[in-house]
VONU-290683 format. One record per residue (C-alpha): x, y, z. Coordinates in steps of 0.001 Angstrom, whole numbers, plus 524288, in hexadecimal, padded with zeros to 5 digits. Layout:
N
XYZ
...
//
This chain:
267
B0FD58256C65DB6
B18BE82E0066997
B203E8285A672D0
B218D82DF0680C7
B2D3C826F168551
B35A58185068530
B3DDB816EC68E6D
B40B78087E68E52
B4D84802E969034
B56787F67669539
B62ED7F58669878
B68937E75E69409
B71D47DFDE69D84
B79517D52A6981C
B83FE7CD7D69FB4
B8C677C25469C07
B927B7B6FA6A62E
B9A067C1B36B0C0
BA7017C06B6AF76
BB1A17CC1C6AE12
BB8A97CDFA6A14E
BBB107D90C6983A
BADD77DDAF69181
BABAE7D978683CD
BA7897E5C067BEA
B9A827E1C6673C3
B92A07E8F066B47
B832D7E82466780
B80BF7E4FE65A36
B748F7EB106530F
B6E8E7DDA765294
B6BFC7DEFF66314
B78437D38B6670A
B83F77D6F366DD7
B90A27D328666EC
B9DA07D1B566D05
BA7887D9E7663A2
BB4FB7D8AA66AA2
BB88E7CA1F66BF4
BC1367C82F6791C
BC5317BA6A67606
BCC397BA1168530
BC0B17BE8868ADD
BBE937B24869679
BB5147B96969EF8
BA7C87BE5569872
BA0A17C95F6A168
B99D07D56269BE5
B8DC27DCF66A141
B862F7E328692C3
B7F1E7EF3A69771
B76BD7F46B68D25
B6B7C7FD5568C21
B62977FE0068292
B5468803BF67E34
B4BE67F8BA67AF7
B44C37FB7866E61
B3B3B7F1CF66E58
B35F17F66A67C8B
B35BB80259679A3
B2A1F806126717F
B25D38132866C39
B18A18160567609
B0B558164A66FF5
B07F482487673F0
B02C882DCB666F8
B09EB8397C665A2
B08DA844A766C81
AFDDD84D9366608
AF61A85648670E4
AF931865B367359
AFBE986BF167F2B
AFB0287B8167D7E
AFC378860D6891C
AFFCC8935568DC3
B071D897EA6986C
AFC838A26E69D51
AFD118ABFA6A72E
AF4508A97A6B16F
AED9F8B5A96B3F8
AEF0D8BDF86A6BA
AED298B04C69F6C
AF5D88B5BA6951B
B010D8ACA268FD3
B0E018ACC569828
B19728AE4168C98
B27298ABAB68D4E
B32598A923686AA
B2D6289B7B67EDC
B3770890EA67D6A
B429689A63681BB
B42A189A47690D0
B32B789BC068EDB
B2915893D569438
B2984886A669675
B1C5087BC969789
B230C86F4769E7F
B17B98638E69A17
B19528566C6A48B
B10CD84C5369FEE
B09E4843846AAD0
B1385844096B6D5
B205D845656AE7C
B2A1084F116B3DE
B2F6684FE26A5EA
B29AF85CF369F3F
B288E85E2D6912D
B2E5C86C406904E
B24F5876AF686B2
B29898844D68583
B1D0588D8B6835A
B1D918981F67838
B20C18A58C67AAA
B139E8A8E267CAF
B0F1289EA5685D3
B09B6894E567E5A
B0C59887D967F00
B08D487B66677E5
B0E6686C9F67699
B0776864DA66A18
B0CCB857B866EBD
B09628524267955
B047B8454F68024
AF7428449F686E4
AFAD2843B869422
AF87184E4B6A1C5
B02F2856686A1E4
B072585FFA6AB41
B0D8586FBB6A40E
B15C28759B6ADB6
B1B608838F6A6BF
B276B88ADF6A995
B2AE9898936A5D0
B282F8A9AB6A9CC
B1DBB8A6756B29F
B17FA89D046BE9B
B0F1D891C96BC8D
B00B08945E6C2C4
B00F1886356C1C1
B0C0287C9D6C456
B0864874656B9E3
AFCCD8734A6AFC3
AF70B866BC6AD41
AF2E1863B46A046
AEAE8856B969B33
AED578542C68D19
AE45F84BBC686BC
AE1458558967CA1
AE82686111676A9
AE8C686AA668306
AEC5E878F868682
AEF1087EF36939E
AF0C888C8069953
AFE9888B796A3A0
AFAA1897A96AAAA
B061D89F0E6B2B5
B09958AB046B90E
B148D8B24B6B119
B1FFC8B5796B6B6
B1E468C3D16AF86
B12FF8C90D6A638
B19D08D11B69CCF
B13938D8E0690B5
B19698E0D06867D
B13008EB6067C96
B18058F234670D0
B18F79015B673A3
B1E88904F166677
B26DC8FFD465A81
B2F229068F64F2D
B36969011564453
B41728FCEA64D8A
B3E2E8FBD7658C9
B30DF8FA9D66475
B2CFE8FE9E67269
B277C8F46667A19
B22AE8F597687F0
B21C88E917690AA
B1A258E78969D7B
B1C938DE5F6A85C
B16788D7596B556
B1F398CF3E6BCB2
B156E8C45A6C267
B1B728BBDE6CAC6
B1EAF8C0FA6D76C
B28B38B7486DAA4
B32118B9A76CF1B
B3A588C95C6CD2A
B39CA8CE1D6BE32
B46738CDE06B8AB
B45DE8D1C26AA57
B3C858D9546A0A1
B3EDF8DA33691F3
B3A038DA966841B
B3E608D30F679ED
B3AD48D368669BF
B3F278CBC365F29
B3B668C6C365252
B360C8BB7E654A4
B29C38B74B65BE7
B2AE08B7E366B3A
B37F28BC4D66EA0
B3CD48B84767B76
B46E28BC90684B1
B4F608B20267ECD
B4E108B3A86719E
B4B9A8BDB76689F
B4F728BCD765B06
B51408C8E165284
B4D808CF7965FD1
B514A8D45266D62
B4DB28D4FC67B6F
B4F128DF6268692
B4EC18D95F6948E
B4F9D8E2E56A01B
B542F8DB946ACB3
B4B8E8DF936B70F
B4E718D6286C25A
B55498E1FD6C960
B4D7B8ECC96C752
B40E18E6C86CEB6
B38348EB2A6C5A2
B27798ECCE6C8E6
B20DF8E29C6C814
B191E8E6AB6BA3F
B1D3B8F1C26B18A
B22208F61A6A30A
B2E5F8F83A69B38
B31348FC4168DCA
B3AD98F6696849E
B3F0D8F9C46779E
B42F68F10266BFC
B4C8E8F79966483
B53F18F2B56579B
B46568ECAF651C9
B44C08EAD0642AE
B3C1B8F0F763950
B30028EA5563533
B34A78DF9A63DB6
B297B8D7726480A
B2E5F8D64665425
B2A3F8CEFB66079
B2A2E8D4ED66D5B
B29B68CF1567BA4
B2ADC8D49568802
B32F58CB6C6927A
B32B08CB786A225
B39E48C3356AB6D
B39B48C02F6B995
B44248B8AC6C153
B3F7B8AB016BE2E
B423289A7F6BE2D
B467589C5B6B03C
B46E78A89E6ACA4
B3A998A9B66A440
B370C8B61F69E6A
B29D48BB2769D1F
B24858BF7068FBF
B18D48C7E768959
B12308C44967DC2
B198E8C938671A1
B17AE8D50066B65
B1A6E8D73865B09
B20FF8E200654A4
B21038E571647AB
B2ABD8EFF96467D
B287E8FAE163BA8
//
């Protein structure tokens, strides 16, 4: 059995005949009485206000709800190429904020790199996915009904659609050539880059055994779509590498755009 929340309390007042007089110090002994442990044999007048506050156990039950068990899977998909929006995963990636019923208290799921997204606990209840990250929303919020294991397509218009494609490798190092579409009107592109590493879906964040190269482009107004080049320099024979191209535009957050990895095995 789960519980979803106890919140019972009390707060206990007791007060003896009001008079004034120094206050007796008293402690509470394991058995549940209060003793009196300093003796004031002069004491005359006997006033003291006990303030205590205390979780009561015995009201306070654990609920009879079964633990949570259903699946929630989705993508963040873009809305008219219906391909999966990436981004940087749980570091400064996208986020799926979950509000069950009317709460206005998300539970907070970061999607993977790649767009996918999926939560293997949870209540059935109607829940409301609000996401946050490189693009806008076509929808404010999605409504989901989970009375069964469930998945659900958050469609959005990225902020940037960026690609990237291997031109041509050697033992130490690669050509790459990335291509870019700034989509939202509203918003002035700011950075494009490339970054490799080691492991599995580099970010602009974090890289091990890797690098990045990030051109700032907020002040040379560049078009609206186009290409660039980068090389990767410094790479390690027989050695797989994983490539992703990065775009930014000035936005709440600063969330970078990314294109589906490439791999590199050097020679």
């Amino acid at each position: 059995m789960a519980t979803r929340g106890c919140s019972r309390s009390a707060t206990i007042t007791a007060t003896y005949p009001p008079t004034s007089a120094p206050m007796p110090t008293f402690a509470i002994i394991p058995d549940g009485n209060i003793r009196d442990v300093i003796k004031n044999d002069n004491l005359m007048k006997r006033s003291v206000s006990i303030f205590m506050v205390a979780a009561l156990l015995s009201g306070c039950s654990i609920d009879n709800y079964e633990k949570p068990s259903l699946q929630l899977t989705g993508k963040i998909i873009d809305s008219e190429s219906k391909e999966l929006v990436e981004s940087g995963g749980i570091n400064a990636g996208t986020v799926v904020k979950t509000y069950e019923g009317s709460s206005e208290q998300p539970l907070l799921l970061s999607t993977f790199p790649d767009g996918n997204f999926v939560n293997s606990k949870m209540f059935p209840a109607e829940y409301r996915l609000v996401a946050e990250g490189p693009f806008t929303l076509v929808r404010a919020e999605q409504p989901v009904s989970l009375s069964k294991n469930e998945s659900v397509d958050i469609e959005v218009i990225p902020n940037m659609r960026v690609k990237s494609t291997l031109v041509s490798s050697s033992t130490n190092a690669a050509t790459v050539k990335i291509s870019y579409q700034k989509v939202n009107a509203q918003q002035e592109a700011a950075a494009l880059g490339i970054t490799w590493s080691t492991s599995p879906n580099p970010n602009m964040l974090v890289f091990p055994h890797g690098k990045t190269i990030l051109d700032d482009v907020s002040a040379d107004k560049i078009p609206d779509s186009g290409e660039r080049t980068y090389q990767l320099t410094g790479l390690s024979p027989k050695t797989t590498y994983y490539i992703r191209a990065a775009a930014r535009t000035v936005n709440p957050g600063n969330y970078y755009n990314y294109s589906p990895q490439l791999v590199l095995k050097t020679e």
